[in-house]
N, C-alpha and C positions, 0 to 999 in steps of 0.2 A: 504494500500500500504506500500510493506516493504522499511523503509529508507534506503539506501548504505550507509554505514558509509565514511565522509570524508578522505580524506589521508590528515594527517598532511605536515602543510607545507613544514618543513625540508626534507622531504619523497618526496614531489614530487617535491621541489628542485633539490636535488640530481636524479630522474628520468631524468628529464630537464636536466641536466649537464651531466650525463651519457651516453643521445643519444647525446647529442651536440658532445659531444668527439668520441663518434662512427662514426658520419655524418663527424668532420672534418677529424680524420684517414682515415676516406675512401677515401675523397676525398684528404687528402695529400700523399694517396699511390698512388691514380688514375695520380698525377702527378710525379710521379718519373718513370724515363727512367727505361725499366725493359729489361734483357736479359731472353732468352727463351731457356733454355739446353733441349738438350737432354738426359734422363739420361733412358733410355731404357735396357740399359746392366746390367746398377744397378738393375735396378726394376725384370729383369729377374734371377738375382744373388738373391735378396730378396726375391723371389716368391719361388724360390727355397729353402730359407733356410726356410721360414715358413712351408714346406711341411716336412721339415727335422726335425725340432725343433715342436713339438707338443703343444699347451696350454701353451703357454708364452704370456706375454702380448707385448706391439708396444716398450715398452720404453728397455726390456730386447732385444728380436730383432735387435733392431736397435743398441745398445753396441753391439752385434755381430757384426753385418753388419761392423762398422765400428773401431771393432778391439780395444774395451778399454780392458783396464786390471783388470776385475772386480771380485774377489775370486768367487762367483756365476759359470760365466763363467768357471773358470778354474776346478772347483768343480764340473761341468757337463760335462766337456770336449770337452762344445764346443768350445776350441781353437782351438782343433786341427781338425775341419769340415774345407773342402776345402771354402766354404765362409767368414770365420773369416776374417774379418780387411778388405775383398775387396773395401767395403764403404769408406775404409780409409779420402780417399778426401775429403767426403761429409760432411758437417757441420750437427748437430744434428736437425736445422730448414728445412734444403734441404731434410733430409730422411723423415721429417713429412708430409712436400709439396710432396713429392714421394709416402707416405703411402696413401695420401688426393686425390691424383688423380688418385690412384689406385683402393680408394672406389670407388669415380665420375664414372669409368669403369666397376666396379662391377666384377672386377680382386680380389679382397681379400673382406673379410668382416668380423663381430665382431661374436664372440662366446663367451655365456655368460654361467656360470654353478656355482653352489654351492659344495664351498669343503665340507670334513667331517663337520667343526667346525661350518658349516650355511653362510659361508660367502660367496658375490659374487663376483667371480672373470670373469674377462675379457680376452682374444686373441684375435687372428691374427687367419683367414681361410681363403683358397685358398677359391676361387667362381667359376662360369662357362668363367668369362669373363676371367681369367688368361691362359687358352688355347692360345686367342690369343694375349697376349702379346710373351709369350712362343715360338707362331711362329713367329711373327714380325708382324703380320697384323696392330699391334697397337701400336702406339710411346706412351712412357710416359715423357711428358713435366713438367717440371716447368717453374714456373718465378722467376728470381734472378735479386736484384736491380744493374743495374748497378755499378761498381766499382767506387765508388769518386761522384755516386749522393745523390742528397738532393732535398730536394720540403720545401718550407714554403708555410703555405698559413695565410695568417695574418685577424686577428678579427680585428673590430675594434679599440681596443687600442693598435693596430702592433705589438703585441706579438705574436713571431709564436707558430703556434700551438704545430707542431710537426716536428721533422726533420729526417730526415734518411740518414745515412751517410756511 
């Protein structure tokens, strides 16, 4: 019988402490009042420009969407695409909640491919499901913590965990 070698202890320490901090996160976001946007019109702006912009990946994208000033950008000329900067509003975590529930719908999805040099690169693709965003059959929601909340949730030695503010 083959022996499984032991994990040192510092190793599953750190294991231990790792889920611990994941178990309380969860549960110190489960406690924060959240608002529920609608951001539908963005997502149909976004869907739109992934179809426009070919094999870029979420992070170039999304500097579009919301109009940074990036030589890249100016250097391809997609400033001047009627979607540049519409995102303006949306904070860089909002258009990822917006990307993430886009997969969930199977509205966009990942394209992977190797350039010349062997390397793998990543995108953004339109999927089946992005039709019906396109006609509104389908909202794209997020959730945003409310403005001025917080959640502790305290260990034993009432140190909060975590807070969100």
């Amino acid at each position: 019988m083959t022996k499984i070698p032991e994990v040192s202890f510092l190793w599953q320490w750190t294991l231990v402490c790792l889920n611990d901090l994941l178990i309380l996160t969860m549960l110190c976001m489960l406690q924060v009042p959240h608002d529920v946007v609608d951001v539908t019109d963005l997502a149909k702006v976004f869907l739109e420009l992934i179809s426009t912009i070919q094999r870029k990946p979420l992070t170039y994208l999304v500097a579009v969407l919301r109009g940074q000033k990036i030589k890249e950008i100016f250097n391809n000329g997609h400033d001047r695409l009627p979607q540049y900067g519409k995102g303006a509003t949306l904070s860089k975590t909002d258009a990822e909640k917006m990307h993430r529930s886009l997969l969930e719908m199977e509205a966009v999805g990942d394209h992977h491919w190797s350039n010349a040099m062997g390397y793998m690169n990543s995108s953004v693709k339109l999927s089946r499901g992005s039709s019906e965003v396109f006609s509104g059959r389908k909202r794209v929601l997020i959730k945003r913590p409310k403005v001025g909340a917080h959640a502790f949730f305290e260990l034993g030695n009432n140190l909060p965990c975590c807070s969100i503010w």
